[in-house]
C-alpha positions in Angstrom: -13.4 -12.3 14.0 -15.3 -13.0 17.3 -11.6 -14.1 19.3 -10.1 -10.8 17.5 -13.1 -9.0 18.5 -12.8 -10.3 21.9 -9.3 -9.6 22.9 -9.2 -6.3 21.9 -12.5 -5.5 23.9 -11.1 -7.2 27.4 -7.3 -6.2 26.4 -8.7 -2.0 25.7 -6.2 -2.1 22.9 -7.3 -1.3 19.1 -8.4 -3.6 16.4 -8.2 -2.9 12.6 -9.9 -4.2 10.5 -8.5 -4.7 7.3 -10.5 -5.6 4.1 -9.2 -9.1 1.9 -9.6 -7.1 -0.9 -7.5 -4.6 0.3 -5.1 -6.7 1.4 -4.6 -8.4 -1.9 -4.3 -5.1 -3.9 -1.2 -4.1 -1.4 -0.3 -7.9 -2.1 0.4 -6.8 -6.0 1.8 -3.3 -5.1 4.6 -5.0 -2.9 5.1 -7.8 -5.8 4.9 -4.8 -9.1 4.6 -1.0 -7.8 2.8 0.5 -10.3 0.2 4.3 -10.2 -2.9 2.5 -11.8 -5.7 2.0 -10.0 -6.3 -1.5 -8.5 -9.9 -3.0 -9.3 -9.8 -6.4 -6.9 -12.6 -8.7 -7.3 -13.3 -12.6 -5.3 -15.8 -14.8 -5.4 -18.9 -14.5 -3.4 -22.1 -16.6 -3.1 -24.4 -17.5 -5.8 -22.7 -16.0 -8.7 -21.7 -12.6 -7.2 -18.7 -10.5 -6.3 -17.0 -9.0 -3.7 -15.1 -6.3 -5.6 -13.1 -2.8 -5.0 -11.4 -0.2 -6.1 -8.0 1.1 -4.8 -4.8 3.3 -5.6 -1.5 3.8 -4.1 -0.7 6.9 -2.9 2.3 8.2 -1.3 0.2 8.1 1.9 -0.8 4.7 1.5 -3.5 2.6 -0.1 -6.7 4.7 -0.9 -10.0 3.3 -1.9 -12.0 4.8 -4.7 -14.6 1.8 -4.8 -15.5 1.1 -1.3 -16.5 -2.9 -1.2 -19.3 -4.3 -2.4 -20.9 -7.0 -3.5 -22.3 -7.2 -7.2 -23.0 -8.9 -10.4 -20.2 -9.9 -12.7 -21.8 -7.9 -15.4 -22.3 -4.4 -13.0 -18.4 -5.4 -12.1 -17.7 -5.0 -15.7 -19.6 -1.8 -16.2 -17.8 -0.1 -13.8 -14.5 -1.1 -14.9 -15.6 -0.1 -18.7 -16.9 3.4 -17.2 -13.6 3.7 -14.9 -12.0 7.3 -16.0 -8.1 5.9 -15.4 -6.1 3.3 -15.8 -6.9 0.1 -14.1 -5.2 -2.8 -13.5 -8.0 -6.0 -12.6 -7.2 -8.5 -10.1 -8.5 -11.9 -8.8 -8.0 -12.6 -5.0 -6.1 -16.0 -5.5 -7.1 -19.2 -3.3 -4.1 -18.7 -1.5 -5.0 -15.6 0.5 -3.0 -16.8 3.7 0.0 -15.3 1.0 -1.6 -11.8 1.8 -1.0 -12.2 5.7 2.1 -9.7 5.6 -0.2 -7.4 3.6 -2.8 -7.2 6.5 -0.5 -6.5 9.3 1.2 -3.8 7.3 -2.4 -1.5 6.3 -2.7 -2.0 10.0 0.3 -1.1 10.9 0.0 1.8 8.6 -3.3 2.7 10.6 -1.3 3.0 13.8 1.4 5.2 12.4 -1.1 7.5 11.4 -2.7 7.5 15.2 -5.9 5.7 13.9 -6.7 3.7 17.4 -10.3 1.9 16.4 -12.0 0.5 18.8 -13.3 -3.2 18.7 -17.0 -2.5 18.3 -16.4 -0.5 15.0 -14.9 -4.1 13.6 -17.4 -6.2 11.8 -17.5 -9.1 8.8 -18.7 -8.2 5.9 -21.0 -10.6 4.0 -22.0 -8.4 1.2 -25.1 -7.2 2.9 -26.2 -6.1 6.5 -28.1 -7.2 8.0 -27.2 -10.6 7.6 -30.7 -12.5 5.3 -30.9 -15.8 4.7 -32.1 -14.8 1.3 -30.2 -11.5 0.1 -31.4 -10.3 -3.6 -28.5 -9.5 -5.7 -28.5 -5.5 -6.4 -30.2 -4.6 -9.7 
């Protein structure tokens, strides 16, 4: 993130930043095209997960569950409470797979004149600022 980060801030040109998750729900779109909604969840720290919601549209992926980090059990409350169709996904271990996946939301980005700037782009860790200690939410 810092080289990324880096270029595009002494090179003027845009970065995107492009969530795993997302990346990974465009992953089974390209593999099984389907209208349901995408629910992606991965492994985070100390029990917790990083989880979304998305949807293909004919202008591209949208997300309806921005990401965040939560219990397994809040994960499955929101899916139970979903009003559509879902399909759940695991990010697999393999997530070098999803490589063509992130340049194409980007590329996507720039074909619809989005030109972010490097300073927007940030890790995300599940909470900000960054504790040493984080409290899972209730």
């Amino acid at each position: 993130m810092v080289a990324a980060r880096t270029l595009a801030q002494q090179l003027h040109i845009p970065l995107y930043g492009v969530s795993t998750l997302a990346a990974v729900a465009q992953f089974s779109l390209d593999q099984t095209p389907t209208t349901a909604a995408l629910a992606v969840a991965m492994p985070a720290q100390r029990g917790l997960l990083f989880t979304a919601i998305y949807q293909s549209t004919p202008q591209g992926l949208v997300t309806y569950q921005a990401e965040q980090v939560i219990t397994p059990e809040e994960w499955d409350r929101i899916l139970a409470a979903y009003p559509a169709e879902l399909i759940r996904l695991s990010a697999p271990p393999g997530l070098g797979n999803t490589a063509p996946q992130v340049l194409s939301l980007a590329y996507h980005r720039w074909c619809q004149g989005d030109r972010p700037g490097w300073d927007g782009v940030l890790p995300y860790y599940g909470q900000h600022p960054v504790t040493d200690n984080p409290q899972p939410p209730s």
